[in-house]
C-alpha positions, 0 to 999 in steps of 0.5 A, spaced: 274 209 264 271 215 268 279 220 269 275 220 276 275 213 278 281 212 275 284 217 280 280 215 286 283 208 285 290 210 284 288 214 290 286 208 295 292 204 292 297 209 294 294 209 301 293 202 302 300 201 301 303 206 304 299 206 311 300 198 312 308 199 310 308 205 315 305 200 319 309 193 318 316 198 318 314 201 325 312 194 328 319 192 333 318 184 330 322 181 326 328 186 320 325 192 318 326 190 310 323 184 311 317 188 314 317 192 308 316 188 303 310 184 306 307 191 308 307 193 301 304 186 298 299 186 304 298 194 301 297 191 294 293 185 296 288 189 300 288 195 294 286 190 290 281 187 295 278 194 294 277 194 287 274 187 288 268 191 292 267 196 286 266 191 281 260 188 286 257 193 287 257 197 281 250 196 279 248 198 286 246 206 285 247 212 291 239 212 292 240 203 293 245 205 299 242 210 303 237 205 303 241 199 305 245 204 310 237 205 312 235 199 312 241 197 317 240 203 322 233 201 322 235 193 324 239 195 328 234 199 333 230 194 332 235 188 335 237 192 340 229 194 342 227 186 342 233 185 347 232 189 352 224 188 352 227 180 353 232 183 359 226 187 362 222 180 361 227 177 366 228 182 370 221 183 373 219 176 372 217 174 378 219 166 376 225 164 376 227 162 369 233 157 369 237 159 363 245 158 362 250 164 361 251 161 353 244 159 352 242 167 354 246 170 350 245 165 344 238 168 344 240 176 345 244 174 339 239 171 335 234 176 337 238 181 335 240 179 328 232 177 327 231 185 329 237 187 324 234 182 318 227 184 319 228 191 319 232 192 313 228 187 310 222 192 311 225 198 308 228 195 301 221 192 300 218 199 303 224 202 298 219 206 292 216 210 299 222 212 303 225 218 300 232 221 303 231 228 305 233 234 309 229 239 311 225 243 305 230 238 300 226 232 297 232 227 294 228 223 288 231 219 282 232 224 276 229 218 271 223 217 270 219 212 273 215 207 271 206 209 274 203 204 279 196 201 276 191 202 280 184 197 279 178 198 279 173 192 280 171 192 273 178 189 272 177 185 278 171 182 274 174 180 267 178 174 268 184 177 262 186 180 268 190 173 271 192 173 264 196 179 264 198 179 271 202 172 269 205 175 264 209 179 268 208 185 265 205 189 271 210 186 276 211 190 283 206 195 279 199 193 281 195 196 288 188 195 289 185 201 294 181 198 301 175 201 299 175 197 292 175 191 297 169 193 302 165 196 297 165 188 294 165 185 300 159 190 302 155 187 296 156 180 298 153 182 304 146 186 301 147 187 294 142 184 289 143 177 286 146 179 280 151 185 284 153 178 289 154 174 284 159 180 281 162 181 287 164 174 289 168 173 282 171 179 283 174 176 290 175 170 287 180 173 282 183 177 287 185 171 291 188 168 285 192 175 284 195 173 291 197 166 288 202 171 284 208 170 288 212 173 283 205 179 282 207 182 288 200 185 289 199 192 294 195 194 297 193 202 299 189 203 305 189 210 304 181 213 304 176 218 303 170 218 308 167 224 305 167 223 298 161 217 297 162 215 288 167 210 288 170 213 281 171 220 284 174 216 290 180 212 285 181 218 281 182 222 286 187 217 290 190 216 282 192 223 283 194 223 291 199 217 289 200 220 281 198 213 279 194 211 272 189 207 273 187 200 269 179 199 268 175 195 263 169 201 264 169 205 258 165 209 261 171 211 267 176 213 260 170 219 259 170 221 265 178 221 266 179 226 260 176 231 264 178 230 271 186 229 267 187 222 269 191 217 265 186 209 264 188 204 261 183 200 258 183 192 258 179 192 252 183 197 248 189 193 250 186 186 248 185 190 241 191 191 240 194 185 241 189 181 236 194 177 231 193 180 226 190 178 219 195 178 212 191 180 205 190 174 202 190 169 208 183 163 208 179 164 215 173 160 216 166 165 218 159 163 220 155 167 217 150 171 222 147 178 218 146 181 211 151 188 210 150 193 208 152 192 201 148 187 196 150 180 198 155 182 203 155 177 210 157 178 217 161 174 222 165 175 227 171 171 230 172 168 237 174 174 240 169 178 237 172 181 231 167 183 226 169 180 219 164 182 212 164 177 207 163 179 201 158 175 197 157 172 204 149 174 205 147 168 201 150 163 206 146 167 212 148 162 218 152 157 215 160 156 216 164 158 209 171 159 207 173 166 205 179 170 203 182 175 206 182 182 202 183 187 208 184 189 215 181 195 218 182 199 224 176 203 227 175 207 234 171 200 235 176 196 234 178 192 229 175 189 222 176 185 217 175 184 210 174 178 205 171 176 199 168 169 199 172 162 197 168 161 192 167 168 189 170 169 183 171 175 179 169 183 181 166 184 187 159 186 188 158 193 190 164 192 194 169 199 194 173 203 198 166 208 200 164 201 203 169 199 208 169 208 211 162 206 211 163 201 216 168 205 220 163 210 221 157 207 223 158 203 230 158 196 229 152 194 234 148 196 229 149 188 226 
């Protein structure tokens, strides 16, 4: 235990115990023994009520109570302002309410508490934006804190974004800037069939993202009237906000290498976290093209993994069992490697010169 919380325990203890003996001797009821003996078992029980405290509040950091202390200060403002706007109410009315004593003053009451609850609760909400400071001296957590994820309108218009929302993995992180939002509702109203029909589902996702209790989705009405290109727009509010942006635009990761922004592409996560496949493992492919090597084959699986088969070019749109031989990462993602099932022995024109040939060239060539 910390040698300093030792002593300002040992401290308080002292001083609880004296002070309320001093007290109960002093009082003129009752022998000044007796007095004695029940001030310094009040003293022990209170200097244990004490430490009660700190263990409940142990958790709590400094920053979390100048923010608590804050949140008070600012309800309390706010209580005493509803109450005496309702005084001023009832002073310059010129009906006259009938209103009993305890009745009045149940509402201050309520008013009053409703005012301090509001309040405090609005500053812990607003917490990650309100610094405590004195002039020229800005006082932030020492640790490093998790970056706000700024979206754009292509992640709007992936629905794998719902998906990573419930995971609860962007939790309290994720804000979607007003101009964002005008630019989609303003292609709703004018754009082409095609950008309507985008637009709406990227509305439609967003709303769902609001169903999110758990999400808590923000909004920054922060703007910039004089900037037109909405990429230029949310780089510069990811660097106002010192924020990363998710986008599923690769050309928007370009872009950021040179201005210095960090993204976070949809489809480089979805990439990795693709299950990967063991050597050795059966899989069943459908056969769409011819490889680059003799009899070789390629498909792809459901979320879009290239897989080259060899001695799958003579099963040329059919679904064929194959084996697992490799799997390898590329710029473009991930492929895989297979012999088919039912090909036994070497394999043709298959060696490690032709799995860096496939690395090499972009897959859109099949």
């Amino acid at each position: 235990m910390n040698l300093t919380l030792v002593f300002s325990r040992i401290f308080f203890f002292i001083l609880s115990v004296f002070f309320i003996t001093i007290y109960m001797v002093g009082s003129t009821i009752g022998d000044v023994t007796i007095n004695a003996a029940i001030g310094i078992i009040i003293g022990v029980v209170f200097a244990f009520l004490l430490f009660g405290f700190d263990i409940l509040f142990r958790r709590f950091n400094l920053r979390s109570f100048n923010i608590a202390i804050i949140g008070l200060f600012i309800g309390y403002l706010m209580g005493q302002a509803l109450v005496l706007i309702l005084n001023t109410i009832l002073q310059i009315s010129s009906k006259t309410f009938i209103l009993t004593p305890q009745f009045l003053e149940i509402t201050k009451i309520a008013l009053f508490l409703f005012g301090l609850y509001l309040g405090t609760l609005m500053t812990i909400k607003a917490s990650d934006e309100l610094y405590v400071s004195i002039p020229f001296v800005k006082f932030t957590a020492i640790a490093q804190k998790k970056k706000d994820l700024l979206i754009d309108s292509s992640i709007l218009a992936d629905s794998r974004i719902i998906d990573l929302a419930s995971s609860g993995l962007v939790d309290h992180h994720l804000v979607i800037p007003r101009f964002t939002i005008k630019e989609l509702y303003a292609q709703v109203e004018m754009g082409e069939e095609q950008s309507k029909v985008k637009a709406k589902r990227c509305i439609e996702t967003l709303k769902k993202l609001e169903d999110i209790s758990a999400l808590e989705l923000r909004y920054n009405d922060t703007d910039f009237p004089e900037i037109k290109d909405q990429t230029s727009k949310l780089f510069r509010l990811a660097r106002l906000l010192d924020a990363n942006i998710l986008t599923a635009d690769i050309s928007r990761v370009q872009s950021a290498s040179i201005e210095g922004i960090k993204i976070i592409n949809l489809h480089t996560l979805s990439n990795a976290l693709k299950p990967l496949m063991q050597a050795g493992e059966q899989i069943k492919i459908k056969i769409q093209r011819y490889g680059k090597e003799p009899r070789q084959g390629v498909g792809y699986l459901e979320d879009g993994t290239m897989v080259v088969v060899n001695g799958g070019g003579d099963f040329i749109g059919e679904v064929i069992d194959a084996q697992v031989l490799s799997v390898k990462h590329t710029s473009s993602g991930r492929m895989i490697f297979c012999n088919a099932f039912d090909h036994e022995g070497s394999i043709d024109g298959y060696d490690d010169q032709s799995e860096e040939q496939y690395e090499e060239e972009p897959d859109d060539e099949y």
